[in-house]
N, C-alpha and C positions, 0 to 999 in steps of 0.2 A: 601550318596549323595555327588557331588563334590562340592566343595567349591565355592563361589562367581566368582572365575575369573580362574575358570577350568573348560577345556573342558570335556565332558562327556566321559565316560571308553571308548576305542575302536574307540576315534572319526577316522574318517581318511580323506574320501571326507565330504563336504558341507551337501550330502546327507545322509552320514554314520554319520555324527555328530547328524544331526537332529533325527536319528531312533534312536541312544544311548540317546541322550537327553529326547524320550516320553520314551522309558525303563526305565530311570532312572525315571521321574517324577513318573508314574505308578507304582515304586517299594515303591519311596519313600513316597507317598502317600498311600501307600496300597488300593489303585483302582486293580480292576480285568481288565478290559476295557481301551483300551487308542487310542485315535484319535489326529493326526495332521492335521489341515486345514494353507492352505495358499491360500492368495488372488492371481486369476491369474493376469499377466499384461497384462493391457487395457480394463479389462472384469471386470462387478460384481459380478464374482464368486467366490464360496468362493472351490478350490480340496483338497481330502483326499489324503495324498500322502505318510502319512503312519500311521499304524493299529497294536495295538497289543493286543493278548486276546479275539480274535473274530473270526471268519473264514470270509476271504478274501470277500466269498461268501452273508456273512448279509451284510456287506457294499454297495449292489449295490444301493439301494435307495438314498445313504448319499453321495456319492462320488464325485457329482457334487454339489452345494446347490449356488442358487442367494443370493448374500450377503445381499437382502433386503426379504429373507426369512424369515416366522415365526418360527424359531427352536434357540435355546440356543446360541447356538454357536455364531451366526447372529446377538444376540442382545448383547452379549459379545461384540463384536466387536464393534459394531457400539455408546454402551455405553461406550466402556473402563472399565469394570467392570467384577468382576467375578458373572456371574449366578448361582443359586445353586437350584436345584430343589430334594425334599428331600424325594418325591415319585412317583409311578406313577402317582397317584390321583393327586398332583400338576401339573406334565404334562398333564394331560387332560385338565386338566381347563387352564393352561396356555399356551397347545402348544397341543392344539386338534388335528392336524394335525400330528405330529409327533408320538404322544403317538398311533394314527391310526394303524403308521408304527410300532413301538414296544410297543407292546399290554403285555410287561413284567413287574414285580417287582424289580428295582432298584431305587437307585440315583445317582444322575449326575449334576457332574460340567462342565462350559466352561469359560475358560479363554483368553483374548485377549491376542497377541502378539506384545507388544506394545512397538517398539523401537524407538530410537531416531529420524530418516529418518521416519520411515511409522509405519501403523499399518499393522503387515507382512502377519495376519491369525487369529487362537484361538488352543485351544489346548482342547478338549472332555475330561473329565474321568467319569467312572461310575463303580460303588459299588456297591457287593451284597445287595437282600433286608432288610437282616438284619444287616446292621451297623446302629448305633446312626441317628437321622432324622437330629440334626441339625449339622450341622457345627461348628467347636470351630474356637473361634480365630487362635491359632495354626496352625489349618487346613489350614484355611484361608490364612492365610501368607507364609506356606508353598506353600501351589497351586500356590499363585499368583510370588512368588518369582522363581519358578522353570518356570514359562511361562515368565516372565523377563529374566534368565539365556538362554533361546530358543531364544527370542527376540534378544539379544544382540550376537548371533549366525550368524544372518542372517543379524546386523549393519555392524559386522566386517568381514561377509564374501567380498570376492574380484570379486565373479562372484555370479551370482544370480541362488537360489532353481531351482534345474530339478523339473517339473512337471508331472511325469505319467502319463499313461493313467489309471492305475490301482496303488493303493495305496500299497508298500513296506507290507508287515509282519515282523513286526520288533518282535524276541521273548523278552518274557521279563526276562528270564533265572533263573525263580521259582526257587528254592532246591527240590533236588527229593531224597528221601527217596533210601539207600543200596539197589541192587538189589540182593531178593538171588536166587542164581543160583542153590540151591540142590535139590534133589530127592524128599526131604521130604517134601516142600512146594509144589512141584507139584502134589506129590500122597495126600497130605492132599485135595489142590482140587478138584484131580479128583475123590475121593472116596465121597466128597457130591453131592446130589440127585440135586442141581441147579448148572445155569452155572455163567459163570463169562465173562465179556468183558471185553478189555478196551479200548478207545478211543481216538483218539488224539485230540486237536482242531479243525480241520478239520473235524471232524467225521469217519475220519478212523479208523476200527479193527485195535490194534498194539499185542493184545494178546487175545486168545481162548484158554477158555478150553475144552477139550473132552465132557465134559457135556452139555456145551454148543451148539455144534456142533450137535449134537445129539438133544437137547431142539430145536434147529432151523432148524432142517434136511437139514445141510449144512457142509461140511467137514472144517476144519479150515484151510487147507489151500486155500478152495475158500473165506473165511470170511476176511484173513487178505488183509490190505488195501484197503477194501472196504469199503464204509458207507454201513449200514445197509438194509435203505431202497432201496438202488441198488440193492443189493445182493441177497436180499428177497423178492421177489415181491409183500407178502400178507402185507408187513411192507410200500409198497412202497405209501402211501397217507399221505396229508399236515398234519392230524392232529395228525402223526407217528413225523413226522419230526419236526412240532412244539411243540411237547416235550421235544426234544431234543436242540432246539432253546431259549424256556423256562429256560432250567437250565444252559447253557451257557450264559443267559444273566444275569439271576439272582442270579448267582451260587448256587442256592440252591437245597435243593433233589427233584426229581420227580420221581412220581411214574404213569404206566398207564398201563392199561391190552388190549392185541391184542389178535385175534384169530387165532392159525395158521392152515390152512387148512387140516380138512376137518370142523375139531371139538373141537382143541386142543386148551385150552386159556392160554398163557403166561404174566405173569407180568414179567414186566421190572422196575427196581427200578435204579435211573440213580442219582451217587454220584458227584459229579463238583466240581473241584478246579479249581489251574491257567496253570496244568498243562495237561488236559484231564479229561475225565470222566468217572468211573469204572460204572460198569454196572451188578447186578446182576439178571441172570433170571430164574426166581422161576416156575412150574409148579402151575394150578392153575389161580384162576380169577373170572373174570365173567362165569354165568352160558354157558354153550355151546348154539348156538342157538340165542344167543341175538341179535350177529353180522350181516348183512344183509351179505348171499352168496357171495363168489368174482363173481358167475355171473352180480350179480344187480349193482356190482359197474362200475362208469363207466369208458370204457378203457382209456380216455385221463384226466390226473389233471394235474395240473401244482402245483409245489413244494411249500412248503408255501413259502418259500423266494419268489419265484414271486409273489405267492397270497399277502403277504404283500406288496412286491413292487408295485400290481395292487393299493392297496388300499391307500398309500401313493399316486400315482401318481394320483388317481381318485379326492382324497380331494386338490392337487394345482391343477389340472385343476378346479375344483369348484371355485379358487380364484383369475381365468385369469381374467380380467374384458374387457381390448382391442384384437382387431387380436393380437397387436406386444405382448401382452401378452400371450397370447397362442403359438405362434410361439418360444417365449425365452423359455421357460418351455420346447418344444417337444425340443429345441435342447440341454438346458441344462439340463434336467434329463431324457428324454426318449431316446435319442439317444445315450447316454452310456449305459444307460440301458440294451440297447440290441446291444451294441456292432459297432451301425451303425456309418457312418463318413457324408450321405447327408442326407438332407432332399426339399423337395419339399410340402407345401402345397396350396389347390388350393381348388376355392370356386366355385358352381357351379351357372351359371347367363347367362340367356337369350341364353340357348345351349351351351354355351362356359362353360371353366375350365380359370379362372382367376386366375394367381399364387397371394396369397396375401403372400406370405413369403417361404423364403429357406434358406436353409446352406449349405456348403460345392460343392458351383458347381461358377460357372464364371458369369458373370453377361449377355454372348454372348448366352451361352446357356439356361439362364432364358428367354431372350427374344423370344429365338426359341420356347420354350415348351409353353409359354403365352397364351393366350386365346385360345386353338384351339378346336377346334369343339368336342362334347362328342361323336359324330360318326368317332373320327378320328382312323385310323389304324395304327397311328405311334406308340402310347404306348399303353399299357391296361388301362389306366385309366378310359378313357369312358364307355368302356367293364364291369369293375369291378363296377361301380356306376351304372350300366344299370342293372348289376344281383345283384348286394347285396353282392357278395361272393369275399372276397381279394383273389390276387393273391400271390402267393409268384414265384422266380425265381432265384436258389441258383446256378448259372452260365451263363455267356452271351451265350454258345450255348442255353437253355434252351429258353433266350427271343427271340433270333435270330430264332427260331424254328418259332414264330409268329409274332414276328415284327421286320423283320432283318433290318430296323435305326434304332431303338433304340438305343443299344449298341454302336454306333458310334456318338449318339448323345452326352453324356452323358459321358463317359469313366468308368462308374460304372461297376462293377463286379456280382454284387446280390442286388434282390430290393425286397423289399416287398410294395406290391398296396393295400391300403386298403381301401375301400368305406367308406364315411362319412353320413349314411342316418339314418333322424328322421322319427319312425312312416310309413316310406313306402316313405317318401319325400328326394330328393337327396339334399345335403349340397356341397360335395366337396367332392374331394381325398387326402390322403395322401402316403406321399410317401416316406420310408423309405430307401435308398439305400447305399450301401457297396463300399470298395475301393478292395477288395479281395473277391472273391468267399464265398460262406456263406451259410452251409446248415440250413437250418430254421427245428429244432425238433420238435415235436408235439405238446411239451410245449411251445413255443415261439411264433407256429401259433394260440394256442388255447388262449393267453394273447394278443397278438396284436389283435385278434380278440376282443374280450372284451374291448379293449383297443377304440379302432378308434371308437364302439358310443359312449362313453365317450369324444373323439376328437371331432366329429362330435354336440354335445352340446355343447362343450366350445367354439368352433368355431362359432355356430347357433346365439347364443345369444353372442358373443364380436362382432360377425358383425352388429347385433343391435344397440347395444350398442352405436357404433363406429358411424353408421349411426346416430342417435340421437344426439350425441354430434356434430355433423358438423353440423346438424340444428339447433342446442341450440349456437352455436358459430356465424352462420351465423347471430339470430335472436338478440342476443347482439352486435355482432357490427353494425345491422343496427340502435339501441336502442343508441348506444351513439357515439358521435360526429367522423367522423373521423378522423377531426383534427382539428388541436386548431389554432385560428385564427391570424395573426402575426400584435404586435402594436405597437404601439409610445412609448417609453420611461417605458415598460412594458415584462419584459419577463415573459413565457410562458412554463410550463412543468409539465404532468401526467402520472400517472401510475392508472391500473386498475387488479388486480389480482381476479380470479375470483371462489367460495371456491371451499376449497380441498375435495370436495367430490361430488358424485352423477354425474347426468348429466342434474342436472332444473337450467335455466339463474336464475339469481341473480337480484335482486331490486336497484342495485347502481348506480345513476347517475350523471352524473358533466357536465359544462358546461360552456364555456366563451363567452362572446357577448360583441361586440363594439354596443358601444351607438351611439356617435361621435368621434370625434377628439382628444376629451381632455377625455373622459369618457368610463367606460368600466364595464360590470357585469359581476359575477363570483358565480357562483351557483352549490351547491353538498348537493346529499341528496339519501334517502337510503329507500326503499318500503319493509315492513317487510316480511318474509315469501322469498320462494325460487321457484318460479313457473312461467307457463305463463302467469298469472292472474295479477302475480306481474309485470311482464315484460312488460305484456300492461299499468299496470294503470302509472308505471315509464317512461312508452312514453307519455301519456298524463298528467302527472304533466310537466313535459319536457317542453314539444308545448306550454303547457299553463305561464308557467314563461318566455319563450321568450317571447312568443308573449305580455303579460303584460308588461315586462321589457322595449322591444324597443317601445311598447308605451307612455314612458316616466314617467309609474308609479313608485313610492315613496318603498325603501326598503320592507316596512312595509304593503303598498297596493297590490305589488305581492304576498304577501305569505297569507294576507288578500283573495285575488280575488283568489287564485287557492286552497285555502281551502274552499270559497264558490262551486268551479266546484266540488272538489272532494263529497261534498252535492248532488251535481246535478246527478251526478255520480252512488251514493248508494253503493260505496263500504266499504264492513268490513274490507279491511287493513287500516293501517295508513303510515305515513310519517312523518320521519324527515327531516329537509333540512335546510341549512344554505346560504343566499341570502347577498352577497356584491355587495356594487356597491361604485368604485373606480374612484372618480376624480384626475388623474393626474395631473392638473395644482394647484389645493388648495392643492395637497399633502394627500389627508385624503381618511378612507375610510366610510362606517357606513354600518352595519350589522344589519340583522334581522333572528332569530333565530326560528325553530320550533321543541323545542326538539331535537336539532343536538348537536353532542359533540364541542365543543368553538375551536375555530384554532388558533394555533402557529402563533407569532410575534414575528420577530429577525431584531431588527433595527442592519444599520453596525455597532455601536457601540457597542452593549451593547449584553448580553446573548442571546435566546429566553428563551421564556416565554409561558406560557397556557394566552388567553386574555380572561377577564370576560366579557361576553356577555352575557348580558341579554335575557335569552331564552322565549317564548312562547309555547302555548303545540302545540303537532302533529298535523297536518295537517289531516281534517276527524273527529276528536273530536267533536269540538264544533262550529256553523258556524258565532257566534257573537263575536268572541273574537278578540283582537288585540295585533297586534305583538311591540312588544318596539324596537326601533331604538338606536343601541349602535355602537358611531365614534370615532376614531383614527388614530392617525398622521401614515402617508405614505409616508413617505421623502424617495430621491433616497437613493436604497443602502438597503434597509425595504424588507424582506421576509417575505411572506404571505401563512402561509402550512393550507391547508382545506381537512378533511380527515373524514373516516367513519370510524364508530368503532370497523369494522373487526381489524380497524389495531392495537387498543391498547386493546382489547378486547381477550386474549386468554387463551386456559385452565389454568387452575393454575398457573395464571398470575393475581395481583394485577394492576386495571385497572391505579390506581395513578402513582403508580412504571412505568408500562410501559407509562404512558405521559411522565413522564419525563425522561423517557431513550427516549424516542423518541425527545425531545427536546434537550439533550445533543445529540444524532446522527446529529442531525440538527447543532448545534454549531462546529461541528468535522472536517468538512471538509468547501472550498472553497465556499461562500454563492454564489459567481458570475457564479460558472457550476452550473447551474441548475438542469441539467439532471443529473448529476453526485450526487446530491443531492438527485433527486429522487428515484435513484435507493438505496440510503444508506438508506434511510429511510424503504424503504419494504424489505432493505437484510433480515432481522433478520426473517422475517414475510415470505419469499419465500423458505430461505432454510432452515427452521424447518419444513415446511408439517405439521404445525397442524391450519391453520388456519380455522377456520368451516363456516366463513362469508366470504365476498366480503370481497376485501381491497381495498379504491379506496385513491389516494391522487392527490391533486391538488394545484403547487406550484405557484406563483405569483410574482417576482419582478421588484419594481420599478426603474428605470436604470436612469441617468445623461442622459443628451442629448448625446447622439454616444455611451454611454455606451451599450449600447445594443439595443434590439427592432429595429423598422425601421420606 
């Protein structure tokens, strides 16, 4: 390996450095397998941009990856840390999705690329299935120190990584064994009864023997350069080829027996290094007869590499949840997939095709193609959703044959139309289109096919989806204030985050009310449970503490009187809620508590603090019980944070710990921006994405006369 502050062998460009750098990693780690990702710019994705130890062709699944995917690589990155998964079996459990996509025996590292300016990418390796399961220290620091060496590649470059469209093959220049050239190695194999192959990484014949040739009733000079299953047509099915996928990834022996037509059963016993894989083929196998006729089979499969690709891309459409989430996916992994550069997709509603998302086209001609009629005769679209049957069109004479705008719409080359229909019911189209001319193979049309009602349900259900949450948004902001009311000698400022998950409103409520002049109440509280049940009874505790309040009731009498309604009510949830009411001109405030977590107080002078406030139980409990009235100085200049306990409340988070990181966040900045305060208080809580409750906060302070307020 090169040294600390040396370029890797052979560096030359940016890009020629980076391929000798995973060679290098790869040699030096004794990984079989080696992948380079870098993050694109402006995009969360993560391209392969170079590959070594694999054929070009496994890569298609992996080439594009959203950096907020679930795969190794992804949470490398995003941790800083090296992942290490030390079999398949861990893959499953840990990255069900991926392991979908390679259904093999290895293990596998992912490394970030973590340089001084950014984090650049990650770096893949993966091991036959029989090395050691765990990782050694050694290891460890090896890996990590050689995706440092990469990292500091791309600090010190002077112009920034070309991106591919297709990832480099970078060799990793194994030692290859004397070749001998005499007679008598050749006549020793041609004189045994089996044949012999060998192959390169790509699956190319590089060598046949006469026996073989003969074993395969194929001349060898039809054999060389050819993969197998091209050449042979009775070889030519996914579960041939996925054999051969098998010990490439796992490097380890396979063995599997085929029938060659009419009667004749071959085993193939397939040897894997880093170099190709020898191949020998033995007469013999399964009994003759077992195989089902090449009549029965059918004329069109599609190669495992698509079949796995189908089945990768099936399990992320399973985990679109919005449209713009089904739309990122079709562009960034389905549309390299197959090579395409546009997309159009479009829902179907009230006879129209409604674009709800595209790529690769102007924003003049989405308007043009938008809603039009499914009887329209400018494109096939309606045609195709009307029959069931996609179209494909691998030249604009071809469209121009039946819709001559089209192609002048558009300036695409080749499109494939593919209907999006559940059960017999139309959803939309899709529509994959070319910058070049494109003939679509049998395999390509028989996987898109397959493909679009799998579209066609991610799509059905994120329109759901989508639809629900604009209700569930609509029906919370008509649920809480829409805005905070402006006062005397009192400023004013909320935030309401609402949890990270699902699409049921939330029970969190807040709430400011001028009393008079000089007085003002201040109310937040929290209805358990995540539903519309809770959304209603959090409207009517609501209505009912105003209308209490500005009746001039006593801290203690409102939460008194609206635990009697919730009585009257008969509901099985509860309520917490915390009720201030703040006289500005005595300076004080005094609180009454119903099982709510106690609100930060930061006089100008002095730290914040947690303020002990005698709590009462929930609201709903018990309908005789009384609230204790607990007061405190409110001098100008006095922050008042009242908050629900989404916000100190989070996974494997110590709820003490977090009050008072939340009270030092409060101390940290300028107490007189309020807003500016509030948003520092729920940073930490917004951009981690794990909060599973409401977070609601509600700040309060009291100003000098002109100091603020009005």
């Amino acid at each position: 390996m090169p040294g600390s502050n040396e370029p890797p062998t052979g560096a030359g460009s940016l890009d020629d450095a980076l391929g000798a750098a995973l060679a290098d990693t790869v040699r030096g780690t004794g990984a079989s397998i080696g992948g380079l990702y870098l993050v694109e710019d402006g995009e969360p994705v993560l391209r392969l941009v170079a590959l070594c130890g694999l054929p070009l062709e496994f890569s298609a699944p992996w080439q594009r990856l959203p950096l907020a995917a679930p795969v190794p690589v992804a949470d490398a990155i995003h941790d800083d840390r090296l992942v290490w998964i030390e079999s398949q079996a861990e893959m499953a459990r840990r990255y069900p999705r991926a392991a979908a996509a390679l259904p093999y025996p290895f293990a596998l590292a992912a490394a970030p690329l973590s340089g001084v300016r950014r984090r650049w990418g990650g770096i893949v390796l993966m091991w036959p299935a029989g090395r050691p399961r765990r990782v050694t220290p050694r290891e460890h620091g090896h890996i990590v120190s050689s995706a440092r060496r990469t990292a500091r590649l791309l600090d010190d470059a002077t112009e920034p990584p070309g991106l591919p469209d297709r990832p480099r093959v970078v060799p990793v220049d194994a030692a290859h064994h004397p070749v001998q050239t005499g007679l008598a190695a050749a006549d020793y194999l041609e004189r045994l009864p089996e044949g012999a192959l060998s192959l390169d990484l790509e699956g190319r014949v590089t060598f046949a023997t006469g026996s073989a040739a003969r074993l395969l009733g194929r001349p060898v000079d039809r054999l060389l350069g050819t993969r197998p299953w091209h050449s042979l047509p009775w070889l030519d099915e996914p579960v041939h080829e996925d054999h051969y996928r098998t010990a490439m990834v796992s490097r380890m022996p396979v063995t599997f027996t085929a029938l060659r037509p009419p009667d004749q059963p071959l085993t193939f016993q397939l040897y894997p290094d880093n170099s190709g894989i020898s191949v020998r083929v033995v007469p013999g196998g399964e009994p003759a007869g077992t195989a089902p006729p090449p009549a029965a089979r059918p004329s069109t499969q599609a190669s495992a590499g698509r079949l796995h690709q189908l089945v990768h891309l099936a399990a992320a459409l399973t985990e679109a949840v919005t449209v713009r989430d089904v739309v990122t996916l079709i562009t960034h992994q389905i549309l390299p997939a197959f090579g395409a550069q546009g997309l159009v997709l479009s829902a179907a509603d009230a006879g129209r095709l409604k674009i709800t998302g595209y790529h690769g086209y102007p924003a003049e001609v989405v308007e043009r193609l938008d809603a039009l009629a499914l009887d329209t005769g400018l494109t096939p679209a309606g045609q195709v959703l009307a029959s069931g049957t996609p179209a494909f069109f691998a030249h604009p004479s071809e469209m121009a044959a039946s819709y001559s705008g089209a192609p002048q719409i558009s300036g695409k080359q080749a499109w494939a139309f593919l209907p999006l229909v559940i059960s017999g019911r139309p959803v939309g189209c899709c529509i994959l289109s070319y910058e070049q001319p494109h003939n679509f193979t049998a395999e390509e049309r028989a996987v898109l096919t397959s493909l679009s009602g799998l579209i066609a349900q991610a799509l059905d259900r994120a329109r759901l989806y989508d639809a629900k949450h604009r209700l569930v948004g609509e029906l919370q902001r008509a649920l809480l204030p829409r805005a905070l009311p402006r006062l005397a000698h009192l400023d004013v400022a909320a935030r309401y985050l609402p949890a990270g998950h699902g699409i049921e409103v939330g029970g969190d409520f807040f709430d400011v009310l001028r009393l008079n002049e000089t007085t003002a109440a201040a109310v937040i509280g929290d209805v358990e449970g995540h539903s519309v049940a809770a959304a209603a009874l959090m409207g009517q505790v609501r209505t009912a503490i105003h209308a209490h309040a500005t009746a001039g009731a006593t801290p203690d009498e409102v939460l008194a009187r609206t635990n009697r309604l919730l009585a009257d009510l008969d509901s099985e949830l509860l309520v917490s809620c915390l009720y201030a009411h703040l006289d500005l001109t005595r300076h004080q405030v005094s609180f009454a508590s119903a099982g709510h977590v106690p609100p930060l107080l930061r006089h100008a002078d002095g730290p914040a603090a947690v303020l002990a406030v005698d709590p009462g139980p929930l609201l709903g409990i018990d309908t005789g019980v009384r609230y204790p009235v607990t007061r405190a100085p409110l001098h100008p200049g006095t922050t008042l944070v009242l908050y629900t306990d989404g916000l100190v409340e989070l996974p494997g988070t110590d709820t003490t710990r977090a009050t008072a990181d939340l009270a030092g966040r409060l101390d940290a900045g300028d107490s007189r921006d309020l807003e500016g305060t509030a948003d520092r208080l729920v940073h930490r809580t917004a951009s981690t994405g794990q909060h599973t409750d409401d977070v609601t906060v509600l700040l309060l302070r009291a100003t000098h006369t002109g100091d603020g307020g009005c």
